[in-house]
C-alpha positions in Angstrom: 0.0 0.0 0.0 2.9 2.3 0.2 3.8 2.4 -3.1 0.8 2.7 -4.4 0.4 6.0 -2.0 4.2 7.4 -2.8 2.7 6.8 -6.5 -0.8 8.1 -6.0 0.4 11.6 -4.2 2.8 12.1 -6.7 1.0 11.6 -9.6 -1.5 13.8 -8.3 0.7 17.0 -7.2 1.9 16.5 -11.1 -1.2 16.9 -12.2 -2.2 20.0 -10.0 1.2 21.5 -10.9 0.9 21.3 -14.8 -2.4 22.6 -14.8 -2.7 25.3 -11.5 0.0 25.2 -9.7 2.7 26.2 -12.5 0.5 29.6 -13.2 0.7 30.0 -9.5 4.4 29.7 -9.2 4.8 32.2 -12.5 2.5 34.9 -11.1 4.7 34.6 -8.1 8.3 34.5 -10.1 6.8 37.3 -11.8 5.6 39.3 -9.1 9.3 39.0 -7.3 10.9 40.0 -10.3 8.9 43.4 -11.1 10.1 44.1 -7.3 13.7 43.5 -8.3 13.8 44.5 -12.3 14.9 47.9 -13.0 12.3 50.2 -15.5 12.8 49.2 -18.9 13.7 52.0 -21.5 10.9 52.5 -24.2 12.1 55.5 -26.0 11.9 55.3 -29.9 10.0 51.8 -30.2 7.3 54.1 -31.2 9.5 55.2 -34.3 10.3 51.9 -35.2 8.5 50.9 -38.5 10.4 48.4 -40.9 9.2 46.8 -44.0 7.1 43.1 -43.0 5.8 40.7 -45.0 2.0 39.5 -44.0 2.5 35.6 -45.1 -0.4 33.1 -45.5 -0.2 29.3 -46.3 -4.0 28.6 -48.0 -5.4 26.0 -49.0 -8.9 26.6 -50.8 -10.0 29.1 -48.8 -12.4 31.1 -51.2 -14.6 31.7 -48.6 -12.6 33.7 -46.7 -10.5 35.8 -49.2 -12.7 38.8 -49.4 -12.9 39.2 -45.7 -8.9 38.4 -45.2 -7.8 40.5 -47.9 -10.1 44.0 -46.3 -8.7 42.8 -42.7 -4.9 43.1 -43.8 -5.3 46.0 -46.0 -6.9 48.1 -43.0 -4.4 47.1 -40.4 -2.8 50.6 -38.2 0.6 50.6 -40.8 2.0 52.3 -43.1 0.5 50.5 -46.1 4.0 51.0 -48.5 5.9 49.1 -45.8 3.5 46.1 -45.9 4.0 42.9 -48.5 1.2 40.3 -48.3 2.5 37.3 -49.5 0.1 34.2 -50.4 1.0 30.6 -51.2 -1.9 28.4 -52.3 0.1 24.7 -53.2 -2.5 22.7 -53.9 -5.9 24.8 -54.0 -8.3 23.4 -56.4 -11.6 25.9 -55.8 -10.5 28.9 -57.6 -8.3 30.6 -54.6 -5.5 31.3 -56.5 -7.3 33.0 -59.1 -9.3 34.5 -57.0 -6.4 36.4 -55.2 -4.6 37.6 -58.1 -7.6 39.9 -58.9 -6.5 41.9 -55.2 -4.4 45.1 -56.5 -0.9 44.4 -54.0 -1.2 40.3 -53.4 1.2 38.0 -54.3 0.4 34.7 -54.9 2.6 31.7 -55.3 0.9 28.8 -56.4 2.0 24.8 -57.6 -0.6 22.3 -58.4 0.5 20.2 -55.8 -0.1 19.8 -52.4 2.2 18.9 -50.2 1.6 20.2 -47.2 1.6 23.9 -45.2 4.9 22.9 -43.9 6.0 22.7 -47.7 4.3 25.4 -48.4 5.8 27.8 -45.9 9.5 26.4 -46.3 8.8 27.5 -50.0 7.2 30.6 -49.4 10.3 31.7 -47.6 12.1 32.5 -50.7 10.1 35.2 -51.5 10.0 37.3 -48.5 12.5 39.7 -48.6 11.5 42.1 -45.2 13.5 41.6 -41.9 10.0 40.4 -40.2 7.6 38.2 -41.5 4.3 37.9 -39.6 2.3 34.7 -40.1 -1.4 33.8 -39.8 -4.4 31.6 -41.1 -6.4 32.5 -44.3 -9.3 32.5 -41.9 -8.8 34.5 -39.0 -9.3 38.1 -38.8 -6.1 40.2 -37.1 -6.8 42.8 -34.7 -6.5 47.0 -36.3 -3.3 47.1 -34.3 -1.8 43.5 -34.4 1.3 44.5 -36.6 2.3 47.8 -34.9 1.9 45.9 -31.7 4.1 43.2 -32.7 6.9 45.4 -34.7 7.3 47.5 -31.6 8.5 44.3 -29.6 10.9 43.5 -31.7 12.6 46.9 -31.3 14.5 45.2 -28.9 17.2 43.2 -30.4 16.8 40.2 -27.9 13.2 39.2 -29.3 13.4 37.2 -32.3 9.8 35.9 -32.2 6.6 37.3 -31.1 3.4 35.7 -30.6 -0.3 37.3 -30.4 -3.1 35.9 -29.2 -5.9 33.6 -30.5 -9.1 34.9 -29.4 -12.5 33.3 -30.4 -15.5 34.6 -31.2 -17.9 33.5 -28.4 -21.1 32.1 -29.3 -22.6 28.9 -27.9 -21.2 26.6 -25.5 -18.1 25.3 -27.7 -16.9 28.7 -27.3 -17.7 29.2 -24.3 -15.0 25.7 -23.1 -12.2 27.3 -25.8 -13.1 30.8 -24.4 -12.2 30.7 -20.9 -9.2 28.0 -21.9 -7.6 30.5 -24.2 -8.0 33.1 -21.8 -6.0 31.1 -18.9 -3.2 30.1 -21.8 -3.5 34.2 -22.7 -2.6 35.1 -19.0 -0.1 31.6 -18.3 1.6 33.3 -22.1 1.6 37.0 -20.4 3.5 36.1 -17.5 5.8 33.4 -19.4 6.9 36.8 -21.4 7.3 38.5 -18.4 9.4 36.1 -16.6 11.6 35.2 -19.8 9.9 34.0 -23.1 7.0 32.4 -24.3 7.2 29.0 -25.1 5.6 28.6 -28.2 3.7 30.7 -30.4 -0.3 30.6 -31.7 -0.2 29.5 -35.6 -3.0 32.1 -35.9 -0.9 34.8 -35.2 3.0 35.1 -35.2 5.8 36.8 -36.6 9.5 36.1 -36.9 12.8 37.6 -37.8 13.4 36.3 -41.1 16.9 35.8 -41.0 16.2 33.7 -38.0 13.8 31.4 -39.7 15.1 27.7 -40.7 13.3 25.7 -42.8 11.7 22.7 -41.1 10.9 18.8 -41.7 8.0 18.6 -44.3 6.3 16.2 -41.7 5.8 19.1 -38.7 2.7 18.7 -37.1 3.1 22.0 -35.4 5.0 24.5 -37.3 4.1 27.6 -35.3 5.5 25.8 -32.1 9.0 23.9 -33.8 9.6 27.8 -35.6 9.2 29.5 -32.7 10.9 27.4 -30.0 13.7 27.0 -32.3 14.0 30.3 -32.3 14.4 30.2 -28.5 17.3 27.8 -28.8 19.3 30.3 -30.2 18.9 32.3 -27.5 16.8 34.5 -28.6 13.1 35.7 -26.3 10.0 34.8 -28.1 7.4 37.5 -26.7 3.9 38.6 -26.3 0.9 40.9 -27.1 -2.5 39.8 -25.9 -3.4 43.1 -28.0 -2.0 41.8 -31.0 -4.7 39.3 -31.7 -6.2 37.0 -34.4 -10.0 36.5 -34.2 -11.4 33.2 -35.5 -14.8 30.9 -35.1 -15.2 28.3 -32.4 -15.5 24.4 -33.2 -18.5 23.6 -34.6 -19.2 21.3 -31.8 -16.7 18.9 -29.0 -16.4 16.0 -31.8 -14.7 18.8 -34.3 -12.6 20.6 -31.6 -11.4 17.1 -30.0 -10.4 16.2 -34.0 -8.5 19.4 -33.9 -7.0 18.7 -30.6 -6.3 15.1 -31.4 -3.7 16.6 -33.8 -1.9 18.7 -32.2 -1.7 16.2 -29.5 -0.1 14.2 -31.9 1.8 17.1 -32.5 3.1 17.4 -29.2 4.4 14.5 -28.7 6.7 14.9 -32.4 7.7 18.4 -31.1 8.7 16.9 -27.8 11.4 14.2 -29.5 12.4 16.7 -31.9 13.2 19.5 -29.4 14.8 16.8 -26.7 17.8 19.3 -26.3 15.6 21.8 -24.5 14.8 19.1 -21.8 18.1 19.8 -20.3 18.0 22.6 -17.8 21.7 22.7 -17.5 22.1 24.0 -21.0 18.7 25.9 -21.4 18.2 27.0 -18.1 15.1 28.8 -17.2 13.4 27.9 -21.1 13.8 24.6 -20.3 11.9 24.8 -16.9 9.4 26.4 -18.4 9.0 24.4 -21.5 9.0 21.3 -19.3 6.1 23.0 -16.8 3.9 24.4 -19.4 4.1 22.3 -22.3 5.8 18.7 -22.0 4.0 17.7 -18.8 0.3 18.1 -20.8 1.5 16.0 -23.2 2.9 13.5 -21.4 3.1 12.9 -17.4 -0.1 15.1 -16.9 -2.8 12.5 -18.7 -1.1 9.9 -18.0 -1.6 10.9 -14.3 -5.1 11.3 -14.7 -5.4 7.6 -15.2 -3.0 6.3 -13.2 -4.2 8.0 -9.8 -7.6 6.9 -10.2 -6.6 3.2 -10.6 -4.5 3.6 -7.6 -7.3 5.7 -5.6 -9.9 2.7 -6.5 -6.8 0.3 -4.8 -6.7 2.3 -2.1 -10.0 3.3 -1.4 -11.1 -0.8 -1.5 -8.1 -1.4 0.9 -9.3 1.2 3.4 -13.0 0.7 2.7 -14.5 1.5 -0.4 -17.5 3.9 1.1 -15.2 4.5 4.8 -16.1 8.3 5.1 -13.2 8.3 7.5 -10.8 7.9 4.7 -9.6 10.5 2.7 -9.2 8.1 -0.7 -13.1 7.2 0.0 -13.4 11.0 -1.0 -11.3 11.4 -3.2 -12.3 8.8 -5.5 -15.9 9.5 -5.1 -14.8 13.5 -6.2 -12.9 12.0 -9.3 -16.2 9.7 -10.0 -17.9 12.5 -9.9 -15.7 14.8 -12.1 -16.1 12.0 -15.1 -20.0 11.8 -14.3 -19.8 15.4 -15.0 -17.8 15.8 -18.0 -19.3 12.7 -19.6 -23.0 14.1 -19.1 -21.8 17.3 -20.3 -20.3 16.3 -23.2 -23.6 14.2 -23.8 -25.7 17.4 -23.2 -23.5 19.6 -25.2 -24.1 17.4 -28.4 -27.8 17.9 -28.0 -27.3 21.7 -28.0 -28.1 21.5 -24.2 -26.1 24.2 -22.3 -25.3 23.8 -18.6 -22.1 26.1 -18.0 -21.5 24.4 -14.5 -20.4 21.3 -16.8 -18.1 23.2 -19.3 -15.0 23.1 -17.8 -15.5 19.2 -16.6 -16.1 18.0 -20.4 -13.6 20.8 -22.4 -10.8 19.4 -19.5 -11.8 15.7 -20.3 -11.6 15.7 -23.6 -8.4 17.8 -23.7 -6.6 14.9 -22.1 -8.4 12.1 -23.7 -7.3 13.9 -27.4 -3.3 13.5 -25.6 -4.1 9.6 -25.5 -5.8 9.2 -29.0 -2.7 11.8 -30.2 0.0 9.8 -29.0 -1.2 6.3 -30.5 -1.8 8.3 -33.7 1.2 9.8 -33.6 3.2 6.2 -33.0 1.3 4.5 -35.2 2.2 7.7 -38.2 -1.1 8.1 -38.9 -1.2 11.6 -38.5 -1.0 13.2 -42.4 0.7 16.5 -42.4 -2.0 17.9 -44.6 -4.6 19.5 -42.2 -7.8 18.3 -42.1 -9.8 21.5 -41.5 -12.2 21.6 -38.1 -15.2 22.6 -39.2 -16.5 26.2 -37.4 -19.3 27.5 -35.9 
């Protein structure tokens, strides 16, 4: 019974430390460091206004051109020091075509598709501005995002910065993404604040170009291997909650776990091919945090889900299984509970039935269940590197 309690408690505090108690040691790392850290200088990052290249990997996105094209031509910048750069590989409904009809667009285009990664490695050859600032074909950027983002990298230190995916709320699918993207928006504030973010949102990032490597054609998540391989060089990748990209919520939980189901599955690739940063004597600080914010969800974190409630059931049937004297009596009976909720809320949900009590339950459920299904697609390379677009709300 020992081990089984050494295992249980452990398992447990991993849990509650990759999900709460990591933001609660960052707000306090960050607190004690604003008391220590001397006022940074901001003078002139106003001024600062090089050429960028807007860059979008599309694949037949017809639907979305007009409204894309009018978002980027409004942004706050000065619209001479702005390229938009399109590459369409593999469109088949007209996008291409459609595009070159846009006075300013550039469009790239080969017949076939092979991927975004192959896309974007390409794409790369044509940008010739010191930043280039990537996003979706269907997500609509923020007046300020670019001015935002320029004026971070004013400081020579940054070589990535990351905005913010918000979603538009409307129904209870954007309600669970809505108040998760909000956590991972303050967990990515404070992540800057301490030292760099680790990882960027594909919806919206940008990138010193001369820092950008091409990467394998297989990348699951390119936004995440870019950015992070950025950080290895030692450069910060930082943040702007007010630099933001605006897109639809799933259409429902069985298209949002799909989505999360690959980048699961991403994970887990980015986590062999980044293994260097897993050593804290050469990264330091990046790799702590890398390790508490990312690697642990995609790997110790749902793994403990299920191993603490096997070893709570042990436990529990060794001490009594309904002894209220017992603290694993409780405890299993509160994790019962928990899956009675997010099962009946996930049940609910899919008959358009809304009870907010049982969002977070389901959204956290099905987060960590997409990690399992991720990681035996992901062994099994069955994951194809051509996205299979969630459908939206």
């Amino acid at each position: 019974m020992l081990t089984l309690k050494i295992i249980f408690w452990v398992f447990l505090f991993l849990i509650f430390y990759a999900y709460i108690g990591y933001g609660i040691l960052l707000f306090l790392l960050v607190k004690m460091k604003s008391l220590l850290a001397k006022k940074r200088d901001t003078d002139g990052k106003e001024t600062y206004e090089p050429e960028v290249t807007l860059f979008v990997a599309a694949y037949n996105e017809k639907d979305f051109l007009d409204k894309k094209v009018e978002n980027s031509r409004s942004l706050d910048y000065p619209k001479d020091k702005v390229r938009q750069i399109w590459i369409t590989d593999g469109s088949d409904d007209g996008t291409p075509d459609l595009l070159r009809q846009y006075e300013g667009v550039e469009v790239y285009h080969k017949p076939e598709r092979a991927g975004k990664i192959a896309a974007m490695n390409r794409g790369m050859e044509f940008v010739k501005t010191p930043i280039v600032i990537f996003s979706d074909g269907n997500t609509m950027l923020g007046k300020e995002s670019i001015r935002r983002i320029v004026k971070l990298f004013s400081d020579p230190k940054v070589g990535c910065v990351s905005g913010e995916k918000r979603v538009a709320l409307s129904g209870s699918t954007a309600a669970t993404e809505g108040i998760y993207w909000k956590y991972e928006s303050t967990l990515k504030k404070w992540d800057a604040e301490l030292n760099t973010v680790v990882g960027a949102a594909g919806e919206l990032f940008a990138v010193r170009t001369e820092l950008h490597q091409p990467i394998e054609p297989d990348t699951l998540l390119d936004d995440f291997i870019i950015s992070l391989r950025i950080a290895e060089q030692g450069y910060k990748i930082q943040y702007d909650p007010e630099a933001y990209a605006l897109e639809n919520p799933s259409a429902n939980v069985r298209e949002e776990l799909k989505r999360k189901i690959r980048i699961s599955a991403g994970g887990i690739q980015s986590i062999v091919r980044l293994k260097e940063l897993l050593n804290p004597f050469r990264y330091g600080l990046l790799s702590f945090q890398y390790i508490s914010h990312r690697v642990l969800r995609w790997t110790l974190a749902p793994l403990g889900l299920l191993v603490i409630l096997l070893c709570n059931f042990f436990l529990a049937l060794h001490y009594g299984l309904f002894n209220i004297h017992t603290i694993y009596s409780w405890l299993f009976l509160g994790q019962i509970l928990f899956y009675v909720a997010a099962l009946t809320g996930w049940l609910l949900e899919d008959r358009n039935i809304k009870i907010k009590l049982l969002y977070i339950p389901f959204y956290f459920f099905i987060m960590n269940l997409a990690v399992y299904l991720g990681f035996f697609r992901y062994i099994k390379k069955k994951q194809s590197v051509n996205w299979e677009r969630a459908k939206r709300g």
